[in-house]
N, C-alpha and C positions, 0 to 999 in steps of 0.2 A: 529492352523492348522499345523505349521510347527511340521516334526516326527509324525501325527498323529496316533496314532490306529483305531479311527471311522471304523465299516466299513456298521452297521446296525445303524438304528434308537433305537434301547434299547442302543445302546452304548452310546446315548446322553442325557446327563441333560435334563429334564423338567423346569417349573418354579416352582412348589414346590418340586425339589431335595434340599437337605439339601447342597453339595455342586455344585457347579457349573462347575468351572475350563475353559470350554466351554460356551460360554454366550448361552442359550436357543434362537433359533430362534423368538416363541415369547416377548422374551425381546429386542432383534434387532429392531424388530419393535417398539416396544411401545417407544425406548429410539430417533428411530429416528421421530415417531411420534411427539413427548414431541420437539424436539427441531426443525421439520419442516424442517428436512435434509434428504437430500438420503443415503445412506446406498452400504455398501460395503461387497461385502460376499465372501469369502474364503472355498469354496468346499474340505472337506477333500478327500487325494488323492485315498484311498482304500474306500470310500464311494460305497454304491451298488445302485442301478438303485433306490430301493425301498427307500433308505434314501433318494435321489435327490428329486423326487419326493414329498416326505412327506414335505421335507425343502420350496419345493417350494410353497406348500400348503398352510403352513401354513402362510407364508409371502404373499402369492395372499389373504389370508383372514383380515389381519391384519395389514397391510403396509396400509400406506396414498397411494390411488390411484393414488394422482397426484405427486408423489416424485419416482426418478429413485432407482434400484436395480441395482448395480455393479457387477458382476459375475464373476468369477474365480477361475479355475481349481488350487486348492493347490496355494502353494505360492513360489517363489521362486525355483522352482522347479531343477533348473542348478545349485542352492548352495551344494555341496558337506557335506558342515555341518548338512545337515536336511536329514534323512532316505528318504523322498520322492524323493534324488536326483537318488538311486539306485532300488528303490523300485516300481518305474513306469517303468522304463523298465526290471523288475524282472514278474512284472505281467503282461505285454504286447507283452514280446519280443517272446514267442512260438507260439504269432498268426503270426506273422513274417515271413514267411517259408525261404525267402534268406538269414537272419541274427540270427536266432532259434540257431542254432548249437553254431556260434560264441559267444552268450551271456552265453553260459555254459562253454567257455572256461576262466572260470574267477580266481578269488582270491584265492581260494577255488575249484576246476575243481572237475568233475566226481560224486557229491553229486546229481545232477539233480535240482539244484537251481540254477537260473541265476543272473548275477549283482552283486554276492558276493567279496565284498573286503580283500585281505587277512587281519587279525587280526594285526600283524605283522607291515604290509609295508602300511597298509590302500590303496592296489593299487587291481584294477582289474585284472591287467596282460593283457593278448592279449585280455580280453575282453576288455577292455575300447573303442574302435573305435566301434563295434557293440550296446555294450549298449547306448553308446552317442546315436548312429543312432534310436534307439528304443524308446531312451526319445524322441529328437524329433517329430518321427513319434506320440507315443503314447499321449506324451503332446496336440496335434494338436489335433487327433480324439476325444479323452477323453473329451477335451473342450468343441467341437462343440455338441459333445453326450449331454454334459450338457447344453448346449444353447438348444438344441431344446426340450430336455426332461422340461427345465423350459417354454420355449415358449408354447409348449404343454397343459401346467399346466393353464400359463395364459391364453392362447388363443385370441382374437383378443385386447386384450390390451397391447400385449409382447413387440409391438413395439415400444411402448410409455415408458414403464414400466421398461423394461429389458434394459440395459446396458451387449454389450458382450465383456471381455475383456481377450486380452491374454497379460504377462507380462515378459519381462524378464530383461538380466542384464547392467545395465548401460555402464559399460565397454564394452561391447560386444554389440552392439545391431546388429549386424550381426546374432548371435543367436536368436533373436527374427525375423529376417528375415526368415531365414531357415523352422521356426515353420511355420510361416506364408502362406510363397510363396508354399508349397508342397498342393498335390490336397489331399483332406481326404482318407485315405487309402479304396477302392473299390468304390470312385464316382469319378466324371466327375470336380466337385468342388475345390477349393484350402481353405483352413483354412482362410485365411484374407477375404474372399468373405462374410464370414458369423461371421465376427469380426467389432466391434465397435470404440472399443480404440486400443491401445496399449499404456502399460504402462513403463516406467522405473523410476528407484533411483537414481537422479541424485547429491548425495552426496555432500560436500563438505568437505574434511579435512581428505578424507583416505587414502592419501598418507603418514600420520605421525605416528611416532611410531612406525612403521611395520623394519621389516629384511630386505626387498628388496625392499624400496622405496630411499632409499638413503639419506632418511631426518628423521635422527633418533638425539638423542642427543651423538651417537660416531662419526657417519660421517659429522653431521653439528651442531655444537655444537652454530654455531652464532646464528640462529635460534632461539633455545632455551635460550639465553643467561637471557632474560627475558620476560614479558608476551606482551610488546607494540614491542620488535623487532620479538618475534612471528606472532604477527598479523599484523606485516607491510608485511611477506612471505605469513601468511594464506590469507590474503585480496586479493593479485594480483596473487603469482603463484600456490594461494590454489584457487581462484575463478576461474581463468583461466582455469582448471584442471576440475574445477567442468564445467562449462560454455560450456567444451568441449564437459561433459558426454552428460548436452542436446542439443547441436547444432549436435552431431553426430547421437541422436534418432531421429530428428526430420530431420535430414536428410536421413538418411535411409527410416524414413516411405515414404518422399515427392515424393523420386526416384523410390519406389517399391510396396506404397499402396497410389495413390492420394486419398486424400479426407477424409485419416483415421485421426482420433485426437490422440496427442500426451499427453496422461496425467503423472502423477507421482503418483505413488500409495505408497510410501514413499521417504522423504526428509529431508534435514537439516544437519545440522552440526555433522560429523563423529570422534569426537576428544576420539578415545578410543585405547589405546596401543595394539597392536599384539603381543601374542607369548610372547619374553623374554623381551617387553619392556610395560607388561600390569601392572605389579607392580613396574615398572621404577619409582621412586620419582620425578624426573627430567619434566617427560611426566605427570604424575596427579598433580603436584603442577600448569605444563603451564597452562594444559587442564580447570584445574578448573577457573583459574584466567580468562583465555579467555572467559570462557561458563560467569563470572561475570563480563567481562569487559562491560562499556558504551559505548566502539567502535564498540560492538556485536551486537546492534541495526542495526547502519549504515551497518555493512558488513550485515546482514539481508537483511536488504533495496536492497541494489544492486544486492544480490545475486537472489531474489523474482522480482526485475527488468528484469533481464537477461532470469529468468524464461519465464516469459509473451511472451517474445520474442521467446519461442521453444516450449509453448506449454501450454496446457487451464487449466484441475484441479488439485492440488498441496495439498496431505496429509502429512502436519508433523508429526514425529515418534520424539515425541509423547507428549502429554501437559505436565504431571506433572509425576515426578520422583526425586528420591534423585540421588546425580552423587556420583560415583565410580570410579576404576578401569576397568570397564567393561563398560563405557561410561556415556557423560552426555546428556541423552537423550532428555530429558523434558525440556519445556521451563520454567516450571516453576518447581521448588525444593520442591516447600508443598503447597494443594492445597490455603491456603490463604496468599501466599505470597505477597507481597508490589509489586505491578507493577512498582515502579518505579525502584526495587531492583532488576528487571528479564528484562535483555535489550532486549531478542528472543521474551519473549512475548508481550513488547510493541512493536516492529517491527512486528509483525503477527497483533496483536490488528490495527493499524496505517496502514498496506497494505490492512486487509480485509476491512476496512473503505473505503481507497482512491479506492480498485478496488473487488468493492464485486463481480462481475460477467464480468469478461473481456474476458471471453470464447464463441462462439457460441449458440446460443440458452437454457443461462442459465436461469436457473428457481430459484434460490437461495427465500427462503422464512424467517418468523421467526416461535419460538419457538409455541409450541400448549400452550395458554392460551394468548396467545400478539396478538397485532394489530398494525402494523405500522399507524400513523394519516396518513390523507388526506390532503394533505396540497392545498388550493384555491389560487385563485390569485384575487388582484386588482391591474387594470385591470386585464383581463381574458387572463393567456397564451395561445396560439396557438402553432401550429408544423411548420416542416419546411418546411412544402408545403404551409400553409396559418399561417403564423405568427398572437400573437392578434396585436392587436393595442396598445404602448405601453403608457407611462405615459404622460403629458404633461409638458415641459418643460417651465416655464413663460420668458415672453422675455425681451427686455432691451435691453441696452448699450452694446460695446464689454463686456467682460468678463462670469464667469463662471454663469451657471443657473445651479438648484438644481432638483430633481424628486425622488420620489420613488413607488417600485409597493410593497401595503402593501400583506402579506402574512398571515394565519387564519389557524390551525391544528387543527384536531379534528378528535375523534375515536380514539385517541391510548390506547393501556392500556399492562400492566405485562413492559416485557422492547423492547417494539416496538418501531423505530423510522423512521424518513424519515428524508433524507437529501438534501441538495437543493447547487449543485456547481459547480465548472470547467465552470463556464462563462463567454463566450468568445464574444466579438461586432466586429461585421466581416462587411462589406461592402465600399461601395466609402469612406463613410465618417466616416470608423470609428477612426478616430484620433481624430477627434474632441471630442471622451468620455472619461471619465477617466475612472477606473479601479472600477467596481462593489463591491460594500463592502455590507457584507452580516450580517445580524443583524438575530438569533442570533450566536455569535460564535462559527466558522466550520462550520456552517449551519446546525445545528441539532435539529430536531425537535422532543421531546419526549414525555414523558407522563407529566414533568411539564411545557412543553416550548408550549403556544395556540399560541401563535402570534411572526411576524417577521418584514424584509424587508429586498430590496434590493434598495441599496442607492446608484442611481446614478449621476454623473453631467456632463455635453459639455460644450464648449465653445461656446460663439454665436459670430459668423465672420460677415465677409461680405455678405455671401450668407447663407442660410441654407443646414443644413447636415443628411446626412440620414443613417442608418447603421441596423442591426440587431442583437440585444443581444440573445443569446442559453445558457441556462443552464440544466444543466443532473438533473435531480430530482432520486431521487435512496431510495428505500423501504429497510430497514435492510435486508442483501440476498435476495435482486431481482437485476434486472436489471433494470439499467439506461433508464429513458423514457425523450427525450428533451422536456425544455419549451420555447416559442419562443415570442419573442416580437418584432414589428418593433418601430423603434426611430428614432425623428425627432428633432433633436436642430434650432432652428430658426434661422434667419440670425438677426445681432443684429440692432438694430435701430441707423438710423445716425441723433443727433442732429440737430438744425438749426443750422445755421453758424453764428461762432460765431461774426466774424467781424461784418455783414452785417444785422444782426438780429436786431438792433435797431439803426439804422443810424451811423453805423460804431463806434457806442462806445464799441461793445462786450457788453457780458453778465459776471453778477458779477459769480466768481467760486462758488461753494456752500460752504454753513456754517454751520457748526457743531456743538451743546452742546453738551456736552462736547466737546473740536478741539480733542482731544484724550481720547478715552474709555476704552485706556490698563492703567495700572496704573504698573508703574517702566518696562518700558521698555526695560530700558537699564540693569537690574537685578541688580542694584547699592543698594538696599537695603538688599541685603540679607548678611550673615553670612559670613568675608572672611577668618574664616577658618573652617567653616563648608559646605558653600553654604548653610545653611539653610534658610528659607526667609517664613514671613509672609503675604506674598502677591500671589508667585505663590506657585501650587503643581508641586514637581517632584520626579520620582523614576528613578531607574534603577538597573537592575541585578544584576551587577556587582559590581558598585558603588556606589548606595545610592542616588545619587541627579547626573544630569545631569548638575545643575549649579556648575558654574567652577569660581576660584580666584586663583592667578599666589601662593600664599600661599600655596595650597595641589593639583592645576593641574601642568603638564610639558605640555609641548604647542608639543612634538611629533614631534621634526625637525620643525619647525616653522611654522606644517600643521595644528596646534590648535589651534590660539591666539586670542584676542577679539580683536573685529573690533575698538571699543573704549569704555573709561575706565578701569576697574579693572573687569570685572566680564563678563563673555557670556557663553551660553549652548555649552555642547558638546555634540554631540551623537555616541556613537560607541566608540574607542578604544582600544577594545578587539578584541584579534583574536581567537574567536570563536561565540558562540552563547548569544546575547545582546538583552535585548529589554530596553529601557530607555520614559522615558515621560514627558513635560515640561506643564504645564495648568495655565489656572485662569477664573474665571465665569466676564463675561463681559454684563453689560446692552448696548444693542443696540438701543438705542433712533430713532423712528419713526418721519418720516419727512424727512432725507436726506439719501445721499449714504453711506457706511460704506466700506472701504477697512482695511484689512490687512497687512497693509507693514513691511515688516522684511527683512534683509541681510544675505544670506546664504551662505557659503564657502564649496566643499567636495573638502578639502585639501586634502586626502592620500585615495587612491581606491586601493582594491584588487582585483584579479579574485577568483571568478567567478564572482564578479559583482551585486553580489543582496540583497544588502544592498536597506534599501528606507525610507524616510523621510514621515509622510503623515500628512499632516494637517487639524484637525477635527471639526468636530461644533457638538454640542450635540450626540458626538461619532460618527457620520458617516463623512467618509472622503469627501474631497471636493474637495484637490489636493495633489498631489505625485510627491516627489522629488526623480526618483530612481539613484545607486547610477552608474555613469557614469565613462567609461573607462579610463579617464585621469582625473586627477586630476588640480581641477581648484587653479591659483595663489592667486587670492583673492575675495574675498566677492562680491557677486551681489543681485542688490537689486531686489526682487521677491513682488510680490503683491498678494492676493488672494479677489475677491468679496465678500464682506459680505453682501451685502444690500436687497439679500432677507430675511435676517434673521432679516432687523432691525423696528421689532416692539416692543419696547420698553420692552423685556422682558429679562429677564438675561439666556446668553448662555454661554456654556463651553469651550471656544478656545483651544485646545489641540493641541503638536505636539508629535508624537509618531515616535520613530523610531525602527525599528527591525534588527536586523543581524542575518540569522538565523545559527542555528547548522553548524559546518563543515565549513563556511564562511570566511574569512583572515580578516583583520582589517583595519578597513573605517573608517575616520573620517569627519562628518558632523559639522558645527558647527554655531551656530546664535547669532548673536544679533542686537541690537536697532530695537526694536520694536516699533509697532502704531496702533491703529485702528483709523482711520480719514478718512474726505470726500475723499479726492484723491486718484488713486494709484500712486505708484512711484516706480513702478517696474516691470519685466518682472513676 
């Protein structure tokens, strides 16, 4: 689009043109077809009534009915670099009669050609204030001409169908005001009246490497000094910058068009030298290293956060590109590159995930030949006007009861999926639940995944509790639809007394075969200078085994140490991203109560604080130690209920701990364990 000559329909590829260069309208469609997306189209600027028309035709024939068409007049049309900056008010400005004259006082004067820049000085001369005035004007009508020349085409589906949009420059969005707020030149109307979006490029990182940004590698040479004291500038006064472009679009639009949506028609990271600093050695060695650094992800992350906050749909410019001197565009460098080796695209992968549709009235769907499954519930979820009914919790004694609601997929096929998460237990009693853990992991459910669950557990008190679980179920590009369950934990049952229950002799404690089901509790058998041990399993990230001996652990200020003997689990230690795990398969013999008791220490806490311990039985969690703002002096002993598990079969006692990405360093640490009749701990 940008510079283009289009200005008939023969000026444009078909689908059997030998070359293309312009993608054929008919291929627009089928390609958005094929991947059950909407579609974005760029009106070339000198196009004639009879090309609009044709374009719109043939996309009313061959577009998926139910997917939007995005419309707009040229692209960029205020960039000075693209001939359409000069060239719409070259063709518009002699309808003008008040500013006609002044657009011929240009670069070039007295030839009868308007908007001409001299050769020379690239300057208009006294035209410049006239022709700006004519882009303007002419951008506005010229749009609206083509909004209605496609509505036309469509007819009573336009409204559905058609997307109207005007766009302009992120720096300025004043300039996208001006287009907007003026009435269409000979009606009663204004341009935003008969506009949809507005769009801007809310960049990130073009203030470097340029002449008159001040942040080049003459005037700030600390910046570049290397590639992490780079992105410690780009991350806060590169985001801030960028953060601005969109809080100031979306302010403008909220002040002078309520109710218009704020999208970005391109985005992303701007890391390309200007001028005499594009073959700078200095700026392409940063540039590259940053576009490869593993902190790119997270600055992504933030930056697509901030987004949500100013505004609904977000086109990165652009998937895949090799990087240069002239930018690195693409998130990814060759189309089958290693995701793990491309940080932008697993940050875009991982945000459209977490928020495929956080915009108004999104329709996001998947590709043509897929099926996202169905996912059912047992019980049956409800909404949040009439919740279902949710699982039954079995009751007992104080401590924790067990539930889950099974889940069944089916229909999916190609790479469809549904995911099921963000659930949340809200009401009087929702402290009494623990934390939903969701089988399978992420909660994704695809063409090999039929079956699931959501595993949860309360404590049973004194009284019974009541709360209600919501989780978002979400189709690969749709929108999140809630599922809703009410939940009831029981009040727990009180024993007879025990003095007075048989003529004041009490009742004998209960007795266990085995008195303890854990075997090396105290982790005394394993390896002391390896931690390795033939009794439990453990991993961990970073270090291999989570069991620890004073031989190859440092106890960390004396926030790590075993509670007693030579040997206890640690988890965490690292200050960053940990996952570790401590297990062993345990027979729970039927007949009595079964508790888990173990001592737990989180000696050294960081902020932000979310680090978390969680203790498992046949992989679903049962309780969660998260990691707390002060750091405790010593060891408390914790208990967890086992005894609805204990029907004499063998289960998997695990404890997993995680610290995720970006996290400071937390140390959790346990030992002397048991599983026996009693508890003997909080």
């Amino acid at each position: 689009t940008n510079s283009s000559p289009v200005v008939n329909v023969s000026d444009y590829p078909t689908p059997t043109s030998a070359f293309w260069h312009r993608v054929p309208p008919q291929i627009l469609a089928a390609l958005g077809n094929r991947l059950r997306s909407d579609i974005w189209i760029n009106l070339p600027h000198l196009a004639s009534d009879a090309f609009i028309d044709n374009f719109a035709t043939v996309l009313r024939d061959n577009f998926a009915s139910d997917r939007k068409i995005y419309l707009e007049y040229g692209n960029e049309n205020w960039n000075g670099i693209f001939s359409q900056n000069v060239e719409i008010p070259r063709q518009f400005c002699p309808g003008f009669p008040d500013i006609a004259a002044g657009c011929q006082n240009d670069g070039i004067p007295g030839n009868g050609i308007a908007c001409e820049r001299d050769p020379n000085t690239f300057s208009l001369g006294a035209a410049q204030a006239p022709c700006f005035e004519a882009l303007v004007r002419a951008w506005g009508d010229r749009s609206i001409e083509i909004f209605d020349r496609f509505a036309t085409v469509f007819g009573a589906s336009a409204g559905t169908r058609l997307v109207r949009v005007i766009a302009a420059q992120a720096a300025n969005p004043d300039l996208g005001r001006q287009v907007m707020a003026r009435n269409v030149t000979g009606q009663s109307f204004t341009v935003a009246s008969r506009t949809d979006v507005y769009a801007s490029a809310p960049y990130i990182g073009t203030e470097y490497c340029t002449p008159d940004s001040g942040i080049n590698p003459d005037t700030s040479p600390a910046v570049y000094a290397n590639v992490d004291a780079f992105l410690d500038h780009f991350s806060t006064e590169g985001m801030t910058r960028a953060v601005g472009f969109m809080s100031a679009s979306r302010a403008m639009v909220n002040s002078n068009f309520p109710g218009m949506r704020h999208v970005a028609y391109e985005g992303g990271q701007h890391l390309a030298g200007i001028a005499g600093f594009t073959f700078n050695n200095t700026c392409n060695t940063i540039f590259d290293a940053a576009n490869r650094s593993s902190r790119m992800e997270a600055i992504y992350e933030t930056y697509w956060s901030n987004w949500r906050q100013n505004g609904d749909e977000f086109a990165h410019f652009y998937t895949t590109g090799r990087y240069g001197p002239f930018g690195r565009w693409g998130l990814l460098e060759f189309q089958d590159q290693d995701v793990l080796t491309a940080p932008k695209y697993q940050a875009l992968l991982d945000h459209s995930a977490a928020f495929p549709c956080h915009w108004p009235n999104c329709t996001q769907s998947t590709g043509g030949g897929n099926s996202n499954p169905t996912l059912s519930y047992t019980p049956a979820a409800g909404t949040l006007a009439t919740p279902g009914s949710g699982p039954v919790f079995p009751g007992g004694g104080a401590g924790s009861a067990n539930a889950a609601i099974s889940i069944s997929a089916t229909g999916a096929s190609g790479s469809g999926s549904t995911s099921i998460g963000n659930c949340q237990i809200s009401g009087s009693g929702a402290s009494a639940f623990g934390a939903v853990q969701i089988t399978p992991a992420g909660g994704v459910f695809n063409v090999g995944t039929s079956s699931g669950n959501l595993a949860l557990s309360c404590q049973r008190g004194a009284s019974s509790s009541q709360a209600v679980l919501s989780c978002d179920e979400t189709p690969l590009g749709g929108a999140a639809v809630a599922r809703v369950w009410s939940l009831s934990c029981p009040a727990a049952t009180v024993a007879p007394d025990a003095i007075f229950a048989n003529g004041f002799e009490g009742n004998a404690p209960p007795t266990c075969t085995p008195a303890d089901a854990l075997a090396d509790g105290g982790l005394e058998a394993s390896n002391p200078n390896t931690g390795a041990s033939t009794i439990w399993i453990s991993t961990s990230t970073n270090f291999g085994t989570a069991i620890c001996h004073s031989n190859f652990c440092p106890n960390d200020g004396n926030t790590a140490l075993p509670r007693s003997g030579a040997f206890w689990a640690w988890f965490g230690g690292f200050n960053g991203a940990e996952t570790s795990t401590l297990s062993q398969s345990v027979v729970l013999p039927v007949g009595a109560p079964r508790h888990l008791n173990f001592f737990l220490r989180r000696g050294r806490v960081t902020a932000p604080f979310d680090a978390e311990l969680r203790v498992k039985i046949d992989g679903s969690t049962v309780r969660t130690f998260n990691e707390p703002s002060s750091a405790e002096a010593d060891y408390i002993a914790r208990t967890v209920d086992l005894s609805s598990f204990a029907n004499g079969q063998s289960h998997l006692i695990e404890f997993e701990y995680i610290n995720p990405g970006g996290s400071g360093t937390s140390n959790f640490v346990v030992d002397d364990l048991s599983v026996v009749c009693t508890p003997s701990g909080s």
